[in-house]
C-alpha positions in Angstrom: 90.9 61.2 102.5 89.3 60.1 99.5 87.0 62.6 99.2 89.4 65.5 99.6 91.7 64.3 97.2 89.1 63.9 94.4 87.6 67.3 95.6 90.6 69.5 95.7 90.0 71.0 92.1 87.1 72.5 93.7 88.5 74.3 96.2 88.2 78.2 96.1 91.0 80.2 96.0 90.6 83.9 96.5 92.3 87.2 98.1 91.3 88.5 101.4 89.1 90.8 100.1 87.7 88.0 97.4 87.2 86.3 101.0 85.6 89.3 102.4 83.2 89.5 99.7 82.1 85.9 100.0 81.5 86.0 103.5 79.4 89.0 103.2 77.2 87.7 100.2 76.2 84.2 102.2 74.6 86.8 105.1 72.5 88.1 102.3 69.6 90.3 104.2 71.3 90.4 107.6 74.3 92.5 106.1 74.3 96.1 106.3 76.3 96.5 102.4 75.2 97.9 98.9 74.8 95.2 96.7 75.8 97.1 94.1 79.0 98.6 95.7 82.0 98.2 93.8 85.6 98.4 95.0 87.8 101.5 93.7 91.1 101.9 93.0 92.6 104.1 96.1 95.8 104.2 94.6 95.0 106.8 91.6 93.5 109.2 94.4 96.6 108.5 96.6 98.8 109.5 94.0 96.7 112.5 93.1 97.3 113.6 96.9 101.2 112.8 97.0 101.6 114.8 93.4 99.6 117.6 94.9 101.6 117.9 97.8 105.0 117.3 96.5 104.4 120.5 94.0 103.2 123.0 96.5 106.2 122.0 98.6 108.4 122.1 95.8 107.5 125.6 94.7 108.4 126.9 98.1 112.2 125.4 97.0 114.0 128.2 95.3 116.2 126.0 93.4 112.8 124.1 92.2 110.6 127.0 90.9 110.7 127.3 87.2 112.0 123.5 86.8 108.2 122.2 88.0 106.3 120.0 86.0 102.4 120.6 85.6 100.3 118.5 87.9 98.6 116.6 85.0 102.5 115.6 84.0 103.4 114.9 87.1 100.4 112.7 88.2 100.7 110.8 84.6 104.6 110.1 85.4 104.3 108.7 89.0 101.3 106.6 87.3 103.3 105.2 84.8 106.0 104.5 87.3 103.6 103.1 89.8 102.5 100.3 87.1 106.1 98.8 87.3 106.3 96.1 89.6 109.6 95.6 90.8 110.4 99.3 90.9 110.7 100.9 94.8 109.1 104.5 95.4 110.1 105.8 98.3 111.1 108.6 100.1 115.1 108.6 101.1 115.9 110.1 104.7 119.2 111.1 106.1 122.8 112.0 105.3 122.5 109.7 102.2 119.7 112.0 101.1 120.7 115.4 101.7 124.1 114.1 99.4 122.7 112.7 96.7 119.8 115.9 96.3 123.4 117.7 95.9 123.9 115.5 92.9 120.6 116.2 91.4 
């Protein structure tokens, strides 16, 4: 007990993928990874896919062509609005939604 409780400020704390990465640098040779691999941020390209596909559906609306902002706007907004943390992007489905596009 002693020796855990003077050795708990050594303890590593990590994410999963922190983890992850551990794990695979102690098996050195006998991995199958690129040292030099880095980890990318998927979100950007997801957002680049969801902006692309919410315009070309958008300009199949009537009441939406002419109103459309350009992709590059588009992909910077949902960016910025992405980078808030307590804000909630998502899609609304049903009754509720059909009513409150009326609104718009």
């Amino acid at each position: 007990m002693a020796r855990a409780v003077t050795e708990f400020d050594s303890a590593t704390i990590t994410t999963i993928h922190g983890f992850a990465t551990q794990v695979l640098g102690t098996l050195g040779a006998n991995s199958a990874t690129d040292p030099d691999a880095t980890l990318v941020d998927a979100g950007q390209s997801e957002v680049a896919a969801a902006c692309s596909d919410v315009l070309a559906w958008a300009s199949t609306q009537p009441q939406f062509v002419g109103a459309l902002p350009t992709y590059s706007n588009l992909v910077k907004a949902t960016s910025t609005a992405k980078s808030i943390p307590d804000l909630s992007l998502a899609p609304r489905w049903g009754k509720r939604a059909r009513r409150s596009r009326r609104r718009c």
